[in-house]
C-alpha positions in Angstrom: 39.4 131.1 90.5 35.9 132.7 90.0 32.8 131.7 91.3 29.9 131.9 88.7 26.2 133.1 90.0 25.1 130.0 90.1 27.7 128.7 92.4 30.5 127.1 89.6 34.0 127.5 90.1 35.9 128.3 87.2 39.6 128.0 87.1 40.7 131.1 84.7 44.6 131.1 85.8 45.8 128.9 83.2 48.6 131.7 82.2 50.8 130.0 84.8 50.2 126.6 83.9 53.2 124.3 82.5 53.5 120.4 80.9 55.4 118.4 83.2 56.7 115.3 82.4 58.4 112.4 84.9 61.9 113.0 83.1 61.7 116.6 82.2 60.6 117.9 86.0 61.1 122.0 85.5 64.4 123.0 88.0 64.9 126.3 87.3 61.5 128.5 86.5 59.3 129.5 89.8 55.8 129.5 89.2 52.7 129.9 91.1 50.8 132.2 93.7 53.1 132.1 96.8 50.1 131.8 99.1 49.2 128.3 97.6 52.4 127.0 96.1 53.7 123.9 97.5 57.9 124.1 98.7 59.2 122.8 95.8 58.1 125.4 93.6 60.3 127.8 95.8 63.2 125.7 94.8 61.9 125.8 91.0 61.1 122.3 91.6 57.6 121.4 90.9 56.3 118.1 90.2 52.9 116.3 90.0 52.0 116.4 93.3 52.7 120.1 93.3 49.2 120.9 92.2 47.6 118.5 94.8 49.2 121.0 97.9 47.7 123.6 95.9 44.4 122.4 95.6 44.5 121.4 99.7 45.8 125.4 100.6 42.5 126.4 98.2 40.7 124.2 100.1 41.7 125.6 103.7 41.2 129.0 102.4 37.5 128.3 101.5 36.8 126.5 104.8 38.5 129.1 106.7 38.4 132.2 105.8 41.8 133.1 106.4 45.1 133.3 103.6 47.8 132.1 105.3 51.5 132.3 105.3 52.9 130.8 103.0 53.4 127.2 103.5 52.1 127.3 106.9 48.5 126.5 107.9 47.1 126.5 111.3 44.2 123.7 112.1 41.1 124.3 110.7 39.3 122.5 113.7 41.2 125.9 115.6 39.4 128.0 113.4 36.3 126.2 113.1 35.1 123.6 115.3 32.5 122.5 113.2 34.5 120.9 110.4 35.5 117.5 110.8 38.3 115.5 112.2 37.8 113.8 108.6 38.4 116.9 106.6 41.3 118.5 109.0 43.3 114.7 108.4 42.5 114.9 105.0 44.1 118.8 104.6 47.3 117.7 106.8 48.0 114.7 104.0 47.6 117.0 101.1 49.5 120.0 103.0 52.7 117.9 103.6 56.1 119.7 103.4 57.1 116.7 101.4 55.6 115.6 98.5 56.3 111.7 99.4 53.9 112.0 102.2 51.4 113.9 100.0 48.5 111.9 98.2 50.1 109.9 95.3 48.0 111.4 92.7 45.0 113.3 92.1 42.5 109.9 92.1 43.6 109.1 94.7 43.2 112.6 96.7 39.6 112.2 95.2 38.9 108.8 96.8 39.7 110.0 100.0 37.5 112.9 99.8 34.8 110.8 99.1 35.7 108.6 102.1 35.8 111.9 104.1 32.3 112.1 102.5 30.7 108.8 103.7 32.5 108.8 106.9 34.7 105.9 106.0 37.7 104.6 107.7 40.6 105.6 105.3 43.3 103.2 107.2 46.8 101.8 106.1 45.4 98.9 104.6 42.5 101.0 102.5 45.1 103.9 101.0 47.9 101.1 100.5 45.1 99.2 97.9 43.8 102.2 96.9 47.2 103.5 96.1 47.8 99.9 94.4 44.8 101.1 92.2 45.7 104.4 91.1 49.6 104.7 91.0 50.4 103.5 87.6 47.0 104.3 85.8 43.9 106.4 85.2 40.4 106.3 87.0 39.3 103.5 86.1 36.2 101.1 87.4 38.4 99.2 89.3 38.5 102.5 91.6 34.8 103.4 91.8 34.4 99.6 92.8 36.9 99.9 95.6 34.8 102.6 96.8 31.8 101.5 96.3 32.8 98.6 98.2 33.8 100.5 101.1 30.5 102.5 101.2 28.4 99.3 101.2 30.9 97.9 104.2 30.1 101.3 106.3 26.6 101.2 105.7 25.8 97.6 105.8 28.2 95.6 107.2 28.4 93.2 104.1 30.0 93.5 100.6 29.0 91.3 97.3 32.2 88.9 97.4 34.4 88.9 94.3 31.2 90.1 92.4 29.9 93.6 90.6 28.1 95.5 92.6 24.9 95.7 91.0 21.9 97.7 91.1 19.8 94.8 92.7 22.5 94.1 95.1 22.7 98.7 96.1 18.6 98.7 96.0 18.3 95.7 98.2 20.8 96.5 100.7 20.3 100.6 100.6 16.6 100.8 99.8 15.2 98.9 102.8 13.4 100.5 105.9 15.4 101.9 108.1 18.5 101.7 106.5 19.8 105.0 104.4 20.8 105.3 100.7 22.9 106.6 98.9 21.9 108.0 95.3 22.9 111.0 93.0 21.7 113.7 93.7 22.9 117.4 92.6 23.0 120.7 94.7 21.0 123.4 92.7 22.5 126.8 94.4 20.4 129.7 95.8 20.0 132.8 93.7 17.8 133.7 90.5 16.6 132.7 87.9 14.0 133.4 84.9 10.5 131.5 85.7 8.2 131.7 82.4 8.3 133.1 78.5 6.9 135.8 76.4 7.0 136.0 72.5 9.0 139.0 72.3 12.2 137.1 73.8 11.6 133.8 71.8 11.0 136.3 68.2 14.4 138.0 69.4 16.3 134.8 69.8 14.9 133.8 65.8 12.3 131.2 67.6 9.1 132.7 66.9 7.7 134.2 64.0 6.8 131.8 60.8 3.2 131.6 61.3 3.4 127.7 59.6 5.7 126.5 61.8 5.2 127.7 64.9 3.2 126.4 68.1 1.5 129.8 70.2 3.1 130.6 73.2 0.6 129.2 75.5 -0.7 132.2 77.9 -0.2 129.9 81.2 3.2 130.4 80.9 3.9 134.6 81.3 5.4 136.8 81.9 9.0 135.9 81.7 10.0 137.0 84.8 13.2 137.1 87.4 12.6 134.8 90.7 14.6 133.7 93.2 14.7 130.2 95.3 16.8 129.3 98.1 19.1 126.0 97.7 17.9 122.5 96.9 18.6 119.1 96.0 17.1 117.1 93.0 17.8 114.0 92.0 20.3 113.4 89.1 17.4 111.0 87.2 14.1 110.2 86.8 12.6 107.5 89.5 13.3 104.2 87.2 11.2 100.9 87.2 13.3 99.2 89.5 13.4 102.3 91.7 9.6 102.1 91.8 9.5 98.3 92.3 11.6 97.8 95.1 9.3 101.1 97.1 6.7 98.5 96.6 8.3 95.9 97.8 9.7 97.0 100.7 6.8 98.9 102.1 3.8 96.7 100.7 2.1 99.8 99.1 -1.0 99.8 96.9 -0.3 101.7 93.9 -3.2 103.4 92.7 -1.5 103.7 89.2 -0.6 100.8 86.7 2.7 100.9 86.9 3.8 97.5 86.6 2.1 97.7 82.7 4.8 99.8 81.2 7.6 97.8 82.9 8.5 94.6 80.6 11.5 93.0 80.4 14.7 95.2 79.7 13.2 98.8 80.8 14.4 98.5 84.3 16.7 101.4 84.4 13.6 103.4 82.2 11.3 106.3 84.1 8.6 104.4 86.1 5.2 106.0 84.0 1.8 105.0 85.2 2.0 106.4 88.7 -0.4 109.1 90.2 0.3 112.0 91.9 -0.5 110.2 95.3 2.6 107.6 94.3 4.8 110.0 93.8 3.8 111.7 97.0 4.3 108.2 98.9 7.5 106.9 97.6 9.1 110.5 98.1 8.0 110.5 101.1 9.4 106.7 101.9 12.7 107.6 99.8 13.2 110.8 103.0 12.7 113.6 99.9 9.5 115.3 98.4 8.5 116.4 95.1 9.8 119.6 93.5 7.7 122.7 93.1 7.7 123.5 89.3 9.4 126.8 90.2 12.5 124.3 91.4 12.1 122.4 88.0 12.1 124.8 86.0 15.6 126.3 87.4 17.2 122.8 87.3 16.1 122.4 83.8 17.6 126.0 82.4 20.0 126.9 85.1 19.9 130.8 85.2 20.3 132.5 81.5 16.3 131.2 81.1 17.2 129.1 78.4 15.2 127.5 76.1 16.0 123.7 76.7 18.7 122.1 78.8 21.3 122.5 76.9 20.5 125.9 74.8 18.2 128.0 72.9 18.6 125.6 69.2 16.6 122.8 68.7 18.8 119.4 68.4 17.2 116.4 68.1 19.9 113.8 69.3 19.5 115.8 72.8 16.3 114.2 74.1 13.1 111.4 73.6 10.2 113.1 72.3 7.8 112.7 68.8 11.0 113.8 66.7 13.0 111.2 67.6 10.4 108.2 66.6 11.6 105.8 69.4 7.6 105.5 70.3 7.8 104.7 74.0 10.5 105.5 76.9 14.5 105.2 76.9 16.7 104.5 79.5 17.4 107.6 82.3 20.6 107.6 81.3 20.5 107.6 77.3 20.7 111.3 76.3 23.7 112.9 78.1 24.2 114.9 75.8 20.5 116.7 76.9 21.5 117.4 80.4 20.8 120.7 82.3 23.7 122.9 83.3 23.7 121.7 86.5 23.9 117.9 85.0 20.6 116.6 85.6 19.6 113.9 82.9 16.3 113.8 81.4 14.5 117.1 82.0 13.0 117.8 79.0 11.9 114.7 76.7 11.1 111.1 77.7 8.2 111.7 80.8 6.3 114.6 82.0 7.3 114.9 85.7 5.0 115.0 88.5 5.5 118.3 90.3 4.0 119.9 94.1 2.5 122.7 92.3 -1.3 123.5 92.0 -2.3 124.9 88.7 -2.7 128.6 89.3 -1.1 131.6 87.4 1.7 133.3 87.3 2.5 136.7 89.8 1.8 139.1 87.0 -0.4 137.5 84.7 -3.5 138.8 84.0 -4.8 137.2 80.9 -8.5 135.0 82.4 -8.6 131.6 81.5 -10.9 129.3 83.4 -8.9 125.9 83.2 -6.6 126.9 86.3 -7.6 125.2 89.4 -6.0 124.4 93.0 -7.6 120.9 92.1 -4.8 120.1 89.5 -1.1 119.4 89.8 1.3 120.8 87.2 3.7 118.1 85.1 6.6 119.6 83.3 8.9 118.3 81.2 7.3 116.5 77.8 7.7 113.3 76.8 8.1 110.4 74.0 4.9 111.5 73.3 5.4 114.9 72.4 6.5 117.6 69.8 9.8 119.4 70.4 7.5 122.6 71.0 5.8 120.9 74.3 9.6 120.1 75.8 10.7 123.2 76.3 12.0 124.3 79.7 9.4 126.8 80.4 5.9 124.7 79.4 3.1 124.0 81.9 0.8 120.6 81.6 -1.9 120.0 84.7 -3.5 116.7 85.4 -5.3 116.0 88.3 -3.7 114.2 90.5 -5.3 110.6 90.5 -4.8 109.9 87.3 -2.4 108.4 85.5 -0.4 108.2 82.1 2.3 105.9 79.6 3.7 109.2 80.0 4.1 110.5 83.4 6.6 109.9 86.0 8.4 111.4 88.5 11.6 112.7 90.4 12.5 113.6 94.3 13.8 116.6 95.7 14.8 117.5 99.1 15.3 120.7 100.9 18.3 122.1 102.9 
């Protein structure tokens, strides 16, 4: 395994990897690293549950430093007190000499991570449905709902009986005062990345340089320069509608923006637009997060390589909502997954600007005078339904101030470390 610079693991071993079927179980060929092979494969004996030991000795390598012997692990409370009782349970099941008192496959290994996660009680009765779930198929819904299920029971005391769990029913019960929530959100890892553009890397790439065609680099966003940013959260979507409406129902606030105007019948699960800066501000601040400085956007939009948009430096128009596309008005957060960041964040570029923390100043390095920057504006990145392909690229600036409001501004959260 490799880790990437922006914190990816890669798996790159595949040259010991083998197909192994229920009645064709290998019994004679010895593969694997010795430090993380289960005891079967000594015996030339590996099975299914082979690669789930494997994964668990990973797993107490990471959290403690230290390769061990070969099929024997000491505690990793021992080693490090500060790991959970959770976690060291959880590494004793998927270290077991025997493979029948290992995790019965790899969903259901998952699931009780996640439980490990949440905090959940993982007892007899949970693992023997959960096992009921997973033996004889794939992940399926039935699965997520069993967890789900079991989050909502931790968190608040009640479960929807014999029903879907449905977003009302997770806003309702998750979104009030006082009670926490869980939502999506995705780790963006410290280290660099590249803040900004300049012509001379967007005419080297073939995206500049037919005067007819082409938009001029605005000047507010050079150089193209190398930053760095510590760790951060984001949120994996857009705040929707019914995000939006259930902050105001909860807490009573006065919205200086129209939102409710842009939210009609079927656009629930759409990016709340018509909301100021000031609501942003007060339902990140309500939701226990903040808004992201662009500097944060910008590296959750084009991970590290400074990218053009999300996905790449080539235009594609299926990737995103914007003028292009002709769907004249917002689309659902999750409709373009196809346009997400490399980190997996839906929606960057295309559908809403986005509110940010920044003022609008310049750049560290830019030089060029130009009167319209003021400490009295706050930058939106992003572009929208309402913009050329040009105006959702990764790197442009817009600046509104912040009382005002738009059909085609919105929002996400943040939070630090």
């Amino acid at each position: 395994m490799i880790r990437k610079e922006d914190g990816q693991a890669i798996l790159i071993d595949f040259g010991i990897a083998r197909v192994l079927h229920p009645d064709n179980v290998a019994t004679q060929t010895k593969i694997g690293t010795p430090h993380y092979s289960a005891p079967e494969q000594f015996k030339g004996k590996p099975e299914i549950r082979s690669d789930l030991y494997s994964l668990g000795a990973t797993m107490h390598h990471l959290l403690t430093g230290i390769l061990s012997t070969p099929c024997k692990f000491a505690s990793i409370r021992s080693i490090n007190a500060s790991l959970s009782r959770d976690i060291e349970n959880f590494l004793l099941k998927a270290l077991q000499d025997s493979p029948e008192n290992r995790f019965k496959n790899a969903e259901n290994m998952r699931a009780s991570l996640k439980a490990c996660q949440y905090g959940l009680d993982m007892d007899n009765k949970n693992i023997l449905q959960l096992s009921s779930l997973t033996e004889h198929t794939p992940p399926s819904p039935k699965v997520s709902k069993f967890m789900d299920n079991l989050i909502l029971r931790k968190q608040t005391g009640e479960t929807p009986d014999n029903k879907e769990i449905s977003d009302e029913f997770w806003h309702k019960n998750l979104r009030s005062p006082g009670k926490s929530f869980v939502q999506e959100v995705i780790l963006i890892p410290s280290g660099f990345f590249i803040l900004g553009e300049e012509e001379s890397f967007l005419k080297k790439i073939g995206l500049l340089g037919n005067k007819k065609a082409d938009m001029p680099l605005p000047d507010d966003v050079k150089p193209r320069q190398k930053r760095y940013l510590t760790a951060f959260y984001i949120d994996k979507y857009p705040v929707t509608n019914l995000d939006f409406k259930h902050f105001i129902e909860s807490t009573g606030y006065k919205a200086k923006g129209n939102w409710q105007k842009s939210f009609t019948q079927g656009k629930e699960h759409h990016p709340v637009t018509n909301v100021s800066w000031f609501d942003a501000q007060e339902y990140a601040r309500w939701a226990g997060k903040r808004l992201l400085t662009e500097e944060e956007w910008e590296k959750a939009s084009r991970g590290t390589d400074g990218r053009i948009w999300p996905w790449g430096n080539r235009w594609e128009i299926y990737r995103l909502n914007c003028k292009e596309t002709d769907i004249k008005g917002t689309s659902a957060v999750k409709e373009f997954p196809s346009g997400q960041s490399p980190y997996g964040v839906f929606d960057m570029c295309g559908n809403t600007w986005e509110w940010t923390a920044s003022n609008y100043t310049q750049y560290p390095g830019n030089f060029i005078p130009d009167k319209k920057y003021s400490s009295q504006l706050k930058v939106i990145r992003g572009g929208s339904w309402n913009d050329r392909k040009e105006q959702t690229r990764c790197f442009i600036r817009g600046a509104e101030k912040p009382d005002n409001w738009f059909i085609d501004i919105g929002f996400r959260c943040g939070k630090s470390i």
